[in-house]
RODREN-981119 format. One record per residue: residue number from 1; residue in one letter; chain; z, y, x of N, C-alpha, C, CB in turn. Coordinates in Angstrom, 3 decimals. Atoms other than C-alpha are relative to their C-alpha. Glycine has a CB too. Layout:
// residues N
+-----+---+---+----------+----------+----------+----------+----------+----------+----------+----------+----------+----------+----------+----------+
!   k ! r ! c !      n.z !      n.y !      n.x !     ca.z !     ca.y !     ca.x !      c.z !      c.y !      c.x !     cb.z !     cb.y !     cb.x !
+-----+---+---+----------+----------+----------+----------+----------+----------+----------+----------+----------+----------+----------+----------+
! NUM ! a ! A !        Z !        Y !        X !        Z !        Y !        X !        Z !        Y !        X !        Z !        Y !        X !
...
+-----+---+---+----------+----------+----------+----------+----------+----------+----------+----------+----------+----------+----------+----------+
END
This chain:
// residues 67
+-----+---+---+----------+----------+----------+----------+----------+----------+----------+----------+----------+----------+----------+----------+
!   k ! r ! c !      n.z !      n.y !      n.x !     ca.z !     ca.y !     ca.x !      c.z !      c.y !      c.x !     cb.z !     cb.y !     cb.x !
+-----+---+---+----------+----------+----------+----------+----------+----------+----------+----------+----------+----------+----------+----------+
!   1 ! x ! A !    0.536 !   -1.115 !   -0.773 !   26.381 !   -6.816 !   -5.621 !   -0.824 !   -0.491 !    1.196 !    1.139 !    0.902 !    0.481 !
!   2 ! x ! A !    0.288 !    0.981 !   -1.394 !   25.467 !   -9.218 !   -2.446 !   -1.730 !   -0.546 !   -0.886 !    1.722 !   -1.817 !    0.374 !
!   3 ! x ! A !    1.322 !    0.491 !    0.660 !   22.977 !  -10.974 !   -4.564 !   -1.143 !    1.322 !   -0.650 !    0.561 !   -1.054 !   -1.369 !
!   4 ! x ! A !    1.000 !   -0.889 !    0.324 !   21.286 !   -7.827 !   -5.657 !   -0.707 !    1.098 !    1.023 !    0.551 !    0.640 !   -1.012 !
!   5 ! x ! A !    0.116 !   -0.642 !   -0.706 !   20.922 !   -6.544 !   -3.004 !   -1.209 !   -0.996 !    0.941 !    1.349 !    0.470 !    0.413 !
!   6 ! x ! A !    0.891 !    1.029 !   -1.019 !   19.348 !   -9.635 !   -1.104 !   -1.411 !   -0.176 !   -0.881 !    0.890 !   -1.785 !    0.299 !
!   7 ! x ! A !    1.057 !    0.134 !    0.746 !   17.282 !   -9.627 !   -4.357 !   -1.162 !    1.387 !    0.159 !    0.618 !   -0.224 !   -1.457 !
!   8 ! x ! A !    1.234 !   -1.637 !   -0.611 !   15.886 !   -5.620 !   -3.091 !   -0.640 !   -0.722 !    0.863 !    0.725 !    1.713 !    1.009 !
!   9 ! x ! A !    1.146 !    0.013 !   -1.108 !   15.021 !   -6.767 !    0.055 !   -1.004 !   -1.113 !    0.245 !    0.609 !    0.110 !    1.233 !
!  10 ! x ! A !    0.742 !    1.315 !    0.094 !   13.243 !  -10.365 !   -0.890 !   -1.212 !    1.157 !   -0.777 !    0.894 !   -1.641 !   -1.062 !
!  11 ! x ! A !    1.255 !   -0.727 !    0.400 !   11.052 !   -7.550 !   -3.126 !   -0.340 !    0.870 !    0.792 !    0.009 !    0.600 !   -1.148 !
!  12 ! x ! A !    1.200 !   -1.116 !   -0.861 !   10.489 !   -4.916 !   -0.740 !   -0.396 !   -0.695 !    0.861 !    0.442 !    1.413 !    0.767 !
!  13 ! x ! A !    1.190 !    0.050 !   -1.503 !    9.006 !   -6.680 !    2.322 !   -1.488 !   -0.520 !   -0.532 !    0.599 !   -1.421 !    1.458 !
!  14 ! x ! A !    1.818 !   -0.122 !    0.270 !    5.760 !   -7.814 !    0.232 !   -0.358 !    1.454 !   -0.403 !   -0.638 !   -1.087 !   -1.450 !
!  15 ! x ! A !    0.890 !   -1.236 !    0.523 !    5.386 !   -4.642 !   -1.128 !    0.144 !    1.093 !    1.922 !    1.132 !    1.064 !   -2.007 !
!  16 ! x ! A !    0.176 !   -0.803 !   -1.198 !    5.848 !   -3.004 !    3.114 !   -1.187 !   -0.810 !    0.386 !    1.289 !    0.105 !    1.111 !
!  17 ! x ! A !    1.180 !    0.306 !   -0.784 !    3.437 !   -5.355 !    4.111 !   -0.597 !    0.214 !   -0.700 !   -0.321 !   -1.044 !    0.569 !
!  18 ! x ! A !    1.208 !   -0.184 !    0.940 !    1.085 !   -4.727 !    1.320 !   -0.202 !    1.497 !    0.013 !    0.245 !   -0.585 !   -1.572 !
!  19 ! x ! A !    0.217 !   -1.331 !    0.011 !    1.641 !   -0.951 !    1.644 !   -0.827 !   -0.413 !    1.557 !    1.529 !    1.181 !   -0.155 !
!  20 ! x ! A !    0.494 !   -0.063 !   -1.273 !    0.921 !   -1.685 !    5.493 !   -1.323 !   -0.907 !    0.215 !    1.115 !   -0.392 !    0.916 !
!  21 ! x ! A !    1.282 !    0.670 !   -0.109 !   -2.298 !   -3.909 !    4.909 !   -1.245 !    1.339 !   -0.725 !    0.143 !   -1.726 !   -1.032 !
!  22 ! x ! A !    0.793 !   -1.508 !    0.455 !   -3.724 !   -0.562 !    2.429 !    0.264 !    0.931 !    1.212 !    0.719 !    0.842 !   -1.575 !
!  23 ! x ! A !   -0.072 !   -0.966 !   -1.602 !   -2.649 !    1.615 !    5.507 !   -1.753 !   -0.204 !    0.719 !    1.582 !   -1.008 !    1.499 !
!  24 ! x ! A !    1.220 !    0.920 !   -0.711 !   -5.339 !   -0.753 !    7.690 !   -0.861 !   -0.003 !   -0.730 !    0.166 !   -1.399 !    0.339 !
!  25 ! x ! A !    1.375 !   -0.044 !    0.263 !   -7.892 !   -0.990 !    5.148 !   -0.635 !    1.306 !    0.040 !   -0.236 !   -0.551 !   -1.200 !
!  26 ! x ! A !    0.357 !   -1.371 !    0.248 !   -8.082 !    2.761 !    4.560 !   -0.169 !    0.358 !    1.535 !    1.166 !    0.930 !   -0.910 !
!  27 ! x ! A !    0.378 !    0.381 !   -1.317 !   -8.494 !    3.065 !    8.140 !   -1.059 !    0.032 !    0.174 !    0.294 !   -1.008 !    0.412 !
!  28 ! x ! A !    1.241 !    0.369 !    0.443 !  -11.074 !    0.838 !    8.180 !   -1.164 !    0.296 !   -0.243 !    0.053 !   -0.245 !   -0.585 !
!  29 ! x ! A !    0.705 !   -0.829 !    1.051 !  -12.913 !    2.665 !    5.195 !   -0.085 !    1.380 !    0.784 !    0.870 !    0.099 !   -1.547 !
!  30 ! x ! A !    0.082 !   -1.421 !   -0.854 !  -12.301 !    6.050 !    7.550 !   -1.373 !   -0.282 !    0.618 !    1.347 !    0.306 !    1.301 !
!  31 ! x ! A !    0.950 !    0.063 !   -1.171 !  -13.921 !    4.495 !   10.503 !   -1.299 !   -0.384 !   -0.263 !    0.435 !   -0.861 !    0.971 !
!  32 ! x ! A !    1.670 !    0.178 !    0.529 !  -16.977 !    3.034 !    8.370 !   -0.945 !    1.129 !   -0.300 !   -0.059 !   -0.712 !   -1.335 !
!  33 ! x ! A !    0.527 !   -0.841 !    0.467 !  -17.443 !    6.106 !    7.191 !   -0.674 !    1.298 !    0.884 !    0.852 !    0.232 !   -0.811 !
!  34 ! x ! A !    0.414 !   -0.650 !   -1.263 !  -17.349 !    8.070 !   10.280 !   -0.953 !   -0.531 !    0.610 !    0.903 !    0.103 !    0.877 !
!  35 ! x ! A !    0.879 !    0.528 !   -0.649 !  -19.997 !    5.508 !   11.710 !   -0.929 !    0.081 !   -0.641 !    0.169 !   -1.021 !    0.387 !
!  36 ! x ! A !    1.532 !   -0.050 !    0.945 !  -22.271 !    6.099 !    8.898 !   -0.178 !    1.328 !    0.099 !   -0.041 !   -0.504 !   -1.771 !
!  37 ! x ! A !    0.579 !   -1.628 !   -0.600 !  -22.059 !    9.979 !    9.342 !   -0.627 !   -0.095 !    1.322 !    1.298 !    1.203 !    0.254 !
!  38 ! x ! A !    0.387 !   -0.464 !   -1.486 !  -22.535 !    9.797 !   12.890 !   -1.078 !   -0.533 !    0.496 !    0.959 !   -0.271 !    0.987 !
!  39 ! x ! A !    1.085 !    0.465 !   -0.101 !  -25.068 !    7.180 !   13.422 !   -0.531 !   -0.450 !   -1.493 !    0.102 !   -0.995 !    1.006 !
!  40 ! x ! A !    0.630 !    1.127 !    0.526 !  -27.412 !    6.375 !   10.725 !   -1.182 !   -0.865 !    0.184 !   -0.104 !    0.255 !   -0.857 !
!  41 ! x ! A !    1.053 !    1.214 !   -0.611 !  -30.271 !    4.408 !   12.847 !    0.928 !   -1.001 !    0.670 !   -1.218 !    0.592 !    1.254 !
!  42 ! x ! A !   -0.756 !    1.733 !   -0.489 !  -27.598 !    2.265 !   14.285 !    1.109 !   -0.418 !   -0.819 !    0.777 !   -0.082 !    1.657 !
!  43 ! x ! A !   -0.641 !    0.554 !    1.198 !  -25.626 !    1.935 !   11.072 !   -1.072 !   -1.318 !   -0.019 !    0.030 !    1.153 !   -1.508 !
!  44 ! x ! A !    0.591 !    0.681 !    0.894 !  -28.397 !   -0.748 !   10.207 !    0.873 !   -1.368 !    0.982 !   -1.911 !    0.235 !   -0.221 !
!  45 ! x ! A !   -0.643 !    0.835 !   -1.243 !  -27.234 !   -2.692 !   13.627 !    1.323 !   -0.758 !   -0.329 !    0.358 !    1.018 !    1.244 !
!  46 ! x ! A !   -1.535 !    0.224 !    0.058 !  -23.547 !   -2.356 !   12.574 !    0.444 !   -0.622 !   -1.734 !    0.837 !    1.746 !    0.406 !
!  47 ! x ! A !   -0.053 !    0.101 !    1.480 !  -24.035 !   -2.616 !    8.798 !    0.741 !   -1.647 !   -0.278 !   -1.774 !    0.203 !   -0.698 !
!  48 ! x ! A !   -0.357 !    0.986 !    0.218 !  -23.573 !   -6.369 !    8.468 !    1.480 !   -1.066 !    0.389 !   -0.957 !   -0.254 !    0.295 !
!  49 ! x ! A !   -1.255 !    0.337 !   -0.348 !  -20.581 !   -7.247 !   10.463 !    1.400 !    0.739 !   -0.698 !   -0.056 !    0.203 !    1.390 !
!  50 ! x ! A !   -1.058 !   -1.290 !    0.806 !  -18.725 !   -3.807 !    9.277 !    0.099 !   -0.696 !   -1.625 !   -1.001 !    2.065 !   -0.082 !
!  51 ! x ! A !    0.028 !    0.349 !    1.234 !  -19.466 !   -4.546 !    5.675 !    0.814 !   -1.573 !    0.008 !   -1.589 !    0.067 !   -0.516 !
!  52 ! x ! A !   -0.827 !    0.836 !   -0.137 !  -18.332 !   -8.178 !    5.914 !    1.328 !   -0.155 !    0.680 !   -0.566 !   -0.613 !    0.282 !
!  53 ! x ! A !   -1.382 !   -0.049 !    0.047 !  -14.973 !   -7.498 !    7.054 !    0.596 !    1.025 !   -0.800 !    0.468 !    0.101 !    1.212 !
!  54 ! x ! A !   -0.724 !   -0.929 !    1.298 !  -14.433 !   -4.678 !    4.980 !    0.185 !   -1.141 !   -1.420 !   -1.320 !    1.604 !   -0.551 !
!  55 ! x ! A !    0.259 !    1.253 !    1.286 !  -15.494 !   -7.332 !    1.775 !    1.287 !   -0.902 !    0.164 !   -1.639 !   -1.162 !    0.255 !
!  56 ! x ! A !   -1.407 !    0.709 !   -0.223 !  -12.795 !   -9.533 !    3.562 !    1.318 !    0.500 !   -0.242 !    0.121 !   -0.304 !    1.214 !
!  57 ! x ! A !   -0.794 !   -0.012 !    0.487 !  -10.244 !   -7.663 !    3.795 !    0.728 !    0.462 !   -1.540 !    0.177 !    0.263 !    0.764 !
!  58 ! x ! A !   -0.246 !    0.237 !    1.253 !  -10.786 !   -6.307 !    0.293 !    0.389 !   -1.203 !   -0.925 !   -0.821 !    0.364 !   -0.331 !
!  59 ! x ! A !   -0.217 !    0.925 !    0.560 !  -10.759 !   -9.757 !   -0.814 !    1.433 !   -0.440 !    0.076 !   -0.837 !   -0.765 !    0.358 !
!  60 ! x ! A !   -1.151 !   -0.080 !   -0.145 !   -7.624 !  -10.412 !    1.251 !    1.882 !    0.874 !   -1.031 !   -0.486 !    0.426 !    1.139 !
!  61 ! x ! A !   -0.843 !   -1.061 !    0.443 !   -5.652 !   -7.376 !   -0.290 !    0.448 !   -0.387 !   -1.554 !   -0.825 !    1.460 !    0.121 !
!  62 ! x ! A !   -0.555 !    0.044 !    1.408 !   -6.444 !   -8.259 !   -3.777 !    0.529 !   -1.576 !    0.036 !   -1.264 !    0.382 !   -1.316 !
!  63 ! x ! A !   -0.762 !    1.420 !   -0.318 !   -5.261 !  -12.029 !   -3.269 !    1.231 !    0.748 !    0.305 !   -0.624 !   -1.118 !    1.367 !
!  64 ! x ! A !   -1.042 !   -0.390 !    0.154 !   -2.330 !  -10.341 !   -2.397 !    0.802 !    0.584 !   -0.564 !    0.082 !    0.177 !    0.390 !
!  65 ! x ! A !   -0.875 !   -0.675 !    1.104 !   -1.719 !   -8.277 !   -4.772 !    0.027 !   -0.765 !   -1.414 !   -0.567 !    1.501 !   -0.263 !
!  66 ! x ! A !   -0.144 !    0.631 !    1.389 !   -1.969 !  -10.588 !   -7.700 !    0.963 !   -0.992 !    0.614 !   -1.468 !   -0.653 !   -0.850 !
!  67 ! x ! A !   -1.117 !    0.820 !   -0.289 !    0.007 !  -13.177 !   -6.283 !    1.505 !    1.059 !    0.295 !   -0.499 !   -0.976 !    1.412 !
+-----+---+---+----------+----------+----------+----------+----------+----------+----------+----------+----------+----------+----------+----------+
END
């Protein structure tokens, strides 16, 4: 019972932090989105930094989820 139990919680904390890294990207994806409604002449400004960390942490996320 001890061991199955230690065996739940060795599986749930990747899957809290992995729920809590989708939390943050979706976020993210909000606030990009809100900056592209609101400005689009200084979207072009913001475009390249925004986009490359979004790309990141997509990349991040799925590295995590396959492992």
């Amino acid at each position: 019972m001890k061991r199955l139990l230690i065996l739940l919680r060795i599986l749930i904390l990747p899957l809290r932090i992995l729920i809590l890294l989708l939390r943050i990207l979706i976020l993210l994806l909000r606030i990009l989105i809100l900056l592209l409604l609101r400005r689009p002449l200084t979207f072009r400004k913001l475009q390249q930094p925004l986009v490359l960390l979004t790309v990141i942490i997509i990349i991040i996320t799925i590295i995590i989820i396959m492992n």
